[in-house]
C-alpha positions in Angstrom: -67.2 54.0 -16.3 -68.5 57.4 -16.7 -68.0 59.9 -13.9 -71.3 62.3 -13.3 -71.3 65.4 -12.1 -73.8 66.6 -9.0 -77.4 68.0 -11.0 -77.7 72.1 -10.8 -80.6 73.9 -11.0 -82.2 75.3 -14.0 -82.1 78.2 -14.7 -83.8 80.0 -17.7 -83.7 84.0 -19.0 -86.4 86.0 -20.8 -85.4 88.3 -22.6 -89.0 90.1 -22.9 -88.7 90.9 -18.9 -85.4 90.0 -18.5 -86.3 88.0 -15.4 -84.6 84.7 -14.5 -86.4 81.7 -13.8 -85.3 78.8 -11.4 -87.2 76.0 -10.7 -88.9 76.9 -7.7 -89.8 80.4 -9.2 -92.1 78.6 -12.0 -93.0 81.8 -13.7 -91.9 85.2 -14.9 -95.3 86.9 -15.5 -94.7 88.6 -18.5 -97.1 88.4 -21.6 -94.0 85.8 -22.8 -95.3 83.5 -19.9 -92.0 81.5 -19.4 -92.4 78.4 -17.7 -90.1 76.4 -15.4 -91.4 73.5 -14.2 -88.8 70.7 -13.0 -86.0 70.0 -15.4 -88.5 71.4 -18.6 -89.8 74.8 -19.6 -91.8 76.4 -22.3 -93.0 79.8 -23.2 -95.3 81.7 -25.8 -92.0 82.3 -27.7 -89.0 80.4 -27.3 -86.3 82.3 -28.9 -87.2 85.3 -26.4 -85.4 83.1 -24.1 -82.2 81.9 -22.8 -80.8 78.8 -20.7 -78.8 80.4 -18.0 -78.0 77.2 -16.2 -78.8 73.8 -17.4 -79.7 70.8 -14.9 -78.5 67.7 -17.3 -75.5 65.7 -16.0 -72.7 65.8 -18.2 -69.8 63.4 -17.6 -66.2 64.7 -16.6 -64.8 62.8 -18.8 -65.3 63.2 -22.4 -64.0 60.9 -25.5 -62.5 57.4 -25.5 -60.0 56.6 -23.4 -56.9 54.7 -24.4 -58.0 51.1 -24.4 -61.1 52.0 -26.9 -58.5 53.9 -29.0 -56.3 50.9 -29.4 -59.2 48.3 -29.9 -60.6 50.8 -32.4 -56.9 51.1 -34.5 -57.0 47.4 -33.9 -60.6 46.9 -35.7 -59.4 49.0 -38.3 -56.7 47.2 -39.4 -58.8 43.4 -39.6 -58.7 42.0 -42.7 -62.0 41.4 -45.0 -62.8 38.4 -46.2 -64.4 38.6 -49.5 -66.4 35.4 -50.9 -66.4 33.9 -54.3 -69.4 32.5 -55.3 -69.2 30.7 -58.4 -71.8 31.7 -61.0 -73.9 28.7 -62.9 
């Protein structure tokens, strides 16, 4: 099972006023309007801004651990049958 870490805040940069957003902020007030609202945000121009901190989960553990590896090598290695049909 997948281990998740606690959710942080986001937090979001623009680089118009150079102000960063958090959630609770919502706005900037710049003519870029940057917008934080929950886990989204949007703004008049998006490349004048930058995720500081983002709130996604991401797991501790990353890639397949060892039993996935051996039933993987195991899959791998299966034979393929092949039918013959005859032809008429």
């Amino acid at each position: 099972m997948v281990e998740l870490n606690e959710r942080t805040m986001l937090v979001v940069r623009c680089k118009q006023c150079n102000k960063e957003v958090k959630e609770g902020d919502h706005s900037c007030g710049c003519p870029n309007m940057l917008l934080v609202k929950c886990d989204t945000f949007t703004a008049s121009d998006l490349s004048k801004t930058i995720i500081v901190t983002d709130s996604r989960k991401r797991s501790k553990k990353e890639g397949l651990t060892d039993s996935d590896l051996a039933w993987q090598e195991q899959r791998r290695k299966r034979k393929i049958r092949r039918l013959n049909f005859e032809i008429r």
